[in-house]
N, C-alpha and C positions, 0 to 999 in steps of 0.2 A: 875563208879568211882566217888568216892567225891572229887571235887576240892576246896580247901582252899586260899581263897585270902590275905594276909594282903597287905593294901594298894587299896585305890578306888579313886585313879584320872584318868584322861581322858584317858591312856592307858587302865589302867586295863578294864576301860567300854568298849574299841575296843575291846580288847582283848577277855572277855567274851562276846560280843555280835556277833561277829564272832567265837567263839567256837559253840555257840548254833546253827549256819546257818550251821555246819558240820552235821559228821552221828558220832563224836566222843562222845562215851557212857558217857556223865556224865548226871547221876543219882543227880546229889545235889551239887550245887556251894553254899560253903560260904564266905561270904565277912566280915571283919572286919568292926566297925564299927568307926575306929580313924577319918573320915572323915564321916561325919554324910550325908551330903548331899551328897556325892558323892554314896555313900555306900545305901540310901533310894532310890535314883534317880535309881541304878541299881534294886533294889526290885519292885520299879513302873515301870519299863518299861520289864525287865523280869520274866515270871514266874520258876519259880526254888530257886531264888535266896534264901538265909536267912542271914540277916543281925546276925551278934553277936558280942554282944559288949564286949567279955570275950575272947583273945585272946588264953589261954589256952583250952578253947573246942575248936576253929578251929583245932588248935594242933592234939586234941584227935579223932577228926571225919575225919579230911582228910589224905585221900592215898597221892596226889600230893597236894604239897603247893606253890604256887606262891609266890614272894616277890617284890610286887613293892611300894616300899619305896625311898625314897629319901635318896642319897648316907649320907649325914652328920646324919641321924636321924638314919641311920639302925644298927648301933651294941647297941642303947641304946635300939632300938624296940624286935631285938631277944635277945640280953643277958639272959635275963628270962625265956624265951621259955624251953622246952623241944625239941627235936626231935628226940629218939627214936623211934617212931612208922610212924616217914611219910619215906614214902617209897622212894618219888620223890622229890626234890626240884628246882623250875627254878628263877631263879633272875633276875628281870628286871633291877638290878642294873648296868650299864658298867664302872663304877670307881671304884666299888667296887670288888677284886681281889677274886677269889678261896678261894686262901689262906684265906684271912682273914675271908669270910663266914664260913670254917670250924673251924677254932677260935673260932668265934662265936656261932658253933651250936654245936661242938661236945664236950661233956665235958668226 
C-alpha cells in the first residue's frame, strides 16, 4: 500500500515510525514536503520514505492519504487537491468536522 502523508510534524513522525515497527504492508510512504525539516528528518531516519514537494503526485501515487495539518491552515492546503483516486483518507485533524473535509475534498 502507498501511504501518502501531507503534514510532517511530530505526530506524523510517531505515527510513521510506529507504522513501519508493524507487519502493515506499506510498500512506499510519501511525505510532503511543506515542512522541510520535519519532512527530510523523516527520509534520514527511515528508509522508505520520499519526500515530494508537489503535493499533486502525493495525490496521484497514494491509495491512503493521511492529513495532519493543522486545523486553521487545512482547507487552504486541500482546496486544490484533487481526490478522486485516493481510496482512504484519515485526518489527524480533531476540530476539523467530517462535514467540512468532504467540502473540502469532494467537488
Amino acid at each position: 500500500m502507498k501511504l501518502g502523508v501531507i503534514g510532517t510534524g511530530v505526530i506524523t513522525g510517531a505515527i510513521v515510525r510506529g507504522l513501519l515497527m508493524t507487519d502493515f504492508p506499506v510498500e512506499n510512504i510519501i511525505v510532503s514536503a511543506r515542512s522541510r525539516e520535519g519532512s527530510f528528518r523523516l527520509r534520514e531516519m527511515l528508509a522508505g520514505i520520499r519526500v515530494c514537494g508537489v503535493m499533486r503526485e502525493i495525490m496521484e501515487r497514494a491509495e491512503m492519504l493521511s492529513l495532519a495539518i493543522r486545523p486553521p491552515q487545512t482547507r487552504d492546503v486541500l482546496q486544490p487537491l484533487t481526490f478522486r483516486l485516493i481510496r482512504q483518507v484519515v485526518s489527524l485533524g480533531a476540530t476539523v468536522s467530517i462535514d467540512r473535509l468532504k467540502g473540502w475534498t469532494h467537488r
